[in-house]
DRENPA-3360 file (N, C-alpha, C; in nm, 2 decimals, always signed):
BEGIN
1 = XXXXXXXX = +0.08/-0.12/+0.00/+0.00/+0.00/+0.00/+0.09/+0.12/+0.00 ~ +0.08/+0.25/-0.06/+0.11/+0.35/-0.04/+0.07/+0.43/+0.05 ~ +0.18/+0.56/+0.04/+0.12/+0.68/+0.19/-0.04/+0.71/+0.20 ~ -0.10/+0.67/+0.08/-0.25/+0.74/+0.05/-0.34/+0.59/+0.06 ~ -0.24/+0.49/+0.16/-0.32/+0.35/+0.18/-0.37/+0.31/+0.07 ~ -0.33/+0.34/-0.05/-0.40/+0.28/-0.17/-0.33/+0.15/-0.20 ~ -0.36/+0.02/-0.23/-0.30/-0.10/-0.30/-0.27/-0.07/-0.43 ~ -0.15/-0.14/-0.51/-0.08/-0.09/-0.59/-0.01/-0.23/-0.62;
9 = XXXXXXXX = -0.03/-0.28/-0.74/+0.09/-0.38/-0.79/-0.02/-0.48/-0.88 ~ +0.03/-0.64/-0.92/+0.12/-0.65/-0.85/+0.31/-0.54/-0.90 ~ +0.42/-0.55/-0.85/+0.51/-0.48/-0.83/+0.56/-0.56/-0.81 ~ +0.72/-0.56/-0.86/+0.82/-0.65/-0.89/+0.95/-0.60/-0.73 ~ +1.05/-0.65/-0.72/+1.11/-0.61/-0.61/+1.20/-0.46/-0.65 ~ +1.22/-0.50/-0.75/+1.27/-0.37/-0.82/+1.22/-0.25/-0.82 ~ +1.07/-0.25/-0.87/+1.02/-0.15/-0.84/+0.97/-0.05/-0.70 ~ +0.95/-0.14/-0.60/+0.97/-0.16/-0.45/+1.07/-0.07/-0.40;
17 = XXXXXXXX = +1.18/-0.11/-0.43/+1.31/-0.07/-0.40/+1.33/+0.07/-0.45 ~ +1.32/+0.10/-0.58/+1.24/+0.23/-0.64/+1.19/+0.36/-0.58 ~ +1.07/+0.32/-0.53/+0.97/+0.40/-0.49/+1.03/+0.40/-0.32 ~ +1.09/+0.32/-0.30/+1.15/+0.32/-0.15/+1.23/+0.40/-0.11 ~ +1.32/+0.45/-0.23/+1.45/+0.57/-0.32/+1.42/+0.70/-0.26 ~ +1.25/+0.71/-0.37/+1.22/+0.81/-0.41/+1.13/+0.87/-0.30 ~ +1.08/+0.80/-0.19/+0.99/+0.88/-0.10/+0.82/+0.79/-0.09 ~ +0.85/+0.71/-0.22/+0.71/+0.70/-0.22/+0.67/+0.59/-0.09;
25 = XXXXXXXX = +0.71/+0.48/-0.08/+0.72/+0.39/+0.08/+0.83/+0.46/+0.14 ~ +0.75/+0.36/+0.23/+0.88/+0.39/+0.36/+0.89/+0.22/+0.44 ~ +0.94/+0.22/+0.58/+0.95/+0.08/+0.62/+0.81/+0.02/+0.65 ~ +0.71/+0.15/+0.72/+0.60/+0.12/+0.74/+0.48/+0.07/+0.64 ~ +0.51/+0.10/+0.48/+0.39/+0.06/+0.40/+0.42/-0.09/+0.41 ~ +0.27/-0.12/+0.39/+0.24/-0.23/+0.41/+0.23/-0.31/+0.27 ~ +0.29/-0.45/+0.24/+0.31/-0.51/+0.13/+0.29/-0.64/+0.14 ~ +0.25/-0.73/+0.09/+0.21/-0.83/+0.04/+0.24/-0.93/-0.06;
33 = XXXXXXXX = +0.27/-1.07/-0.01/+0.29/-1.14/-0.15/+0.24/-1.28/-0.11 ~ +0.20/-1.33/-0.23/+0.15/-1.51/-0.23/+0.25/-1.57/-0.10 ~ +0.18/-1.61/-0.04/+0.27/-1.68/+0.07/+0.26/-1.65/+0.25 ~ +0.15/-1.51/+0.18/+0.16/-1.44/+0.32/+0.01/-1.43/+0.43 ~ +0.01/-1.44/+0.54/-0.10/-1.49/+0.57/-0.18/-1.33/+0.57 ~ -0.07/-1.16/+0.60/-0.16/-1.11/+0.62/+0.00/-0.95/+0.55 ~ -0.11/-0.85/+0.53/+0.00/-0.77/+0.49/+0.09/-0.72/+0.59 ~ +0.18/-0.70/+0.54/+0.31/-0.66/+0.67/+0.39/-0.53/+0.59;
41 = XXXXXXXX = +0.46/-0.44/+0.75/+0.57/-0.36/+0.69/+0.64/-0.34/+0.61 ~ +0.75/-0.29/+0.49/+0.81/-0.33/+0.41/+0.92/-0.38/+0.49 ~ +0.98/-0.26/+0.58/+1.11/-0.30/+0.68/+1.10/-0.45/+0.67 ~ +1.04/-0.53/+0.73/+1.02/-0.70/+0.72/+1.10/-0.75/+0.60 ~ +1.13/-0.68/+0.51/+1.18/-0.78/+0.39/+1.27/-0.67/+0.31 ~ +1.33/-0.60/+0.36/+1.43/-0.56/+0.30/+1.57/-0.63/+0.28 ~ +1.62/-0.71/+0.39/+1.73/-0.82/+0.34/+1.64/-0.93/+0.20 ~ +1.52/-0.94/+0.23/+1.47/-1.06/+0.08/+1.49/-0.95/-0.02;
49 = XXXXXXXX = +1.45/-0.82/+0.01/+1.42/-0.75/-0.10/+1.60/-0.70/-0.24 ~ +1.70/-0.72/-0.08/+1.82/-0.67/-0.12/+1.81/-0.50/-0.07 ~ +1.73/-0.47/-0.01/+1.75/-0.34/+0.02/+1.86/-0.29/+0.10 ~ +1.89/-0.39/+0.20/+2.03/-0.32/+0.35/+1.94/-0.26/+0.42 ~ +2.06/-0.24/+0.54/+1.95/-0.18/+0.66/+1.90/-0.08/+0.60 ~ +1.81/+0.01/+0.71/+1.72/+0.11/+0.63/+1.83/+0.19/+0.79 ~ +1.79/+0.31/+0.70/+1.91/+0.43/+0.75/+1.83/+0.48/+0.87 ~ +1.94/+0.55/+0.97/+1.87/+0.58/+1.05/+1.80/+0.74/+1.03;
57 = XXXXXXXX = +1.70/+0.78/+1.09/+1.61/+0.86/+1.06/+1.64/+0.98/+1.16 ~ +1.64/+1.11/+1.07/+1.73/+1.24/+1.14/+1.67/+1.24/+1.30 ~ +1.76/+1.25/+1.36/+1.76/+1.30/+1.48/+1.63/+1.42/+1.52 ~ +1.58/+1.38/+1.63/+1.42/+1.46/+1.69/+1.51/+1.58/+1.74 ~ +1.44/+1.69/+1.68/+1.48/+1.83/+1.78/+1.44/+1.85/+1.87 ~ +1.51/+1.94/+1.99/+1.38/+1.92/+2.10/+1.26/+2.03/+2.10 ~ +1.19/+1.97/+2.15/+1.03/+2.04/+2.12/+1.09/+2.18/+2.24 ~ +1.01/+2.31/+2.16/+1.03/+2.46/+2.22/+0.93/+2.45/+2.42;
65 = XXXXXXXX = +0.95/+2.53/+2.47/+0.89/+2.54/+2.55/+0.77/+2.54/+2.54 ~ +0.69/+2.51/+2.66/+0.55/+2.54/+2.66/+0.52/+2.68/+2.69 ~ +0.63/+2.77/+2.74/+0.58/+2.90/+2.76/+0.73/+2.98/+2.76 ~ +0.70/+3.07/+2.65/+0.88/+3.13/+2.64/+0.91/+3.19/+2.75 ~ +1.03/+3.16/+2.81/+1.11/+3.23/+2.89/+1.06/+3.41/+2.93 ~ +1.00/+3.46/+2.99/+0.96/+3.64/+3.05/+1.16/+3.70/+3.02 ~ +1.12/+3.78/+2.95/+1.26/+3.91/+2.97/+1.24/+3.98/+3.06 ~ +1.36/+4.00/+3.15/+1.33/+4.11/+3.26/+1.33/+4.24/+3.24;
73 = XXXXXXX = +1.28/+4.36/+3.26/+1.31/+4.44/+3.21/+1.43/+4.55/+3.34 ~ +1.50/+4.61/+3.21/+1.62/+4.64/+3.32/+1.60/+4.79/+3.38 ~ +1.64/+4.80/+3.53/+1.57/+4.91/+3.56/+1.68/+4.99/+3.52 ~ +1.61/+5.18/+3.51/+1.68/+5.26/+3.53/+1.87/+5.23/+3.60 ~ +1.84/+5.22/+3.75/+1.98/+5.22/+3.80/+2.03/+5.09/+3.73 ~ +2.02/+5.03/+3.65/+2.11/+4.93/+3.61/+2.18/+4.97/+3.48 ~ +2.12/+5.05/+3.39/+2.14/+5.06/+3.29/+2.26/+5.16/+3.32;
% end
C-alpha cells in the first residue's frame, strides 16, 4: 500500500526498492505477497528485498517550550 493506503501492484522487487528511493514507501507501508498470511511492513523484507538496513532517521529536535522564557526588564539604576 502507499502513503494514501491505496494498494498498488502487482510490483516486482525492483520497483519496491524504487519507490522506497524516491519517497514513495517507507518501512512502514504495508506489502504483500502469495505466501503471506496477512500484509506486513516493508522493513520486514528488505534483506529478501536486497534493500540493506534502512538508514537511520534524522535525529528529533527538542520540542520549544511550553511558555517562552519572560525578559526582565532592566531598571533605570542598572542601565
Amino acid at each position: 500500500m502507499d502513503r494514501g493506503q491505496n494498494r498498488q501492484g502487482p510490483v516486482d522487487g525492483t520497483a519496491l526498492a524504487e519507490a522506497l528511493r524516491q519517497g514513495q514507501l517507507d518501512d512502514t507501508s504495508l506489502v504483500w505477497r502469495e505466501g503471506l498470511a496477512q500484509w506486513s511492513p516493508l522493513g520486514q523484507f528488505r534483506e529478501e528485498l536486497g534493500l540493506g538496513a534502512a538508514a537511520n532517521p534524522p535525529p528529533r529536535l527538542p520540542r520549544p517550550p511550553l511558555h517562552p522564557p519572560r525578559l526582565r526588564k532592566r531598571s533605570a539604576a542598572a542601565a
